[in-house]
C-alpha positions, 0 to 999 in steps of 0.5 A: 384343559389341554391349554392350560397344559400347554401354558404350565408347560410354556412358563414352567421352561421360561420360568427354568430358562430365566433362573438358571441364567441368573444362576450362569450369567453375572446379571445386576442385581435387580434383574436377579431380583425380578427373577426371584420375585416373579419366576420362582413362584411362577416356577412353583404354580405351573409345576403345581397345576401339571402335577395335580391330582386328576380324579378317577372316571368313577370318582369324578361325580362324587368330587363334583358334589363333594370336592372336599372329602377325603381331606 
């Protein structure tokens, strides 16, 4: 669990770093295009899976039995 964190953490920076450059620098297109493709959704999954909702010590079973209720 802390390695995935550690991940979502490392992409989300390279993620920010490479589209606010494109942003700054006058890159050619396609490499602003690449960074549209693959970082902006990179951006969006990593900062999704460190948000992510963790369950309650005494709710953890009933999400492991049921992971769908309450939805």
């Amino acid at each position: 669990m802390i390695n995935q964190k550690i991940v979502c953490i490392i992409l989300l920076a390279l993620s920010s770093i490479a589209i606010l450059s494109c942003l700054i620098i006058n890159f050619d297109a396609w490499v602003v295009y690449t960074v549209a493709i693959f970082g902006i959704p990179l951006w969006v999954l990593s900062l999704g899976l460190l948000t992510m909702a963790k369950p309650k010590p005494e709710d953890a079973d009933e999400r492991v039995k049921e992971p769908f209720t309450g939805y």
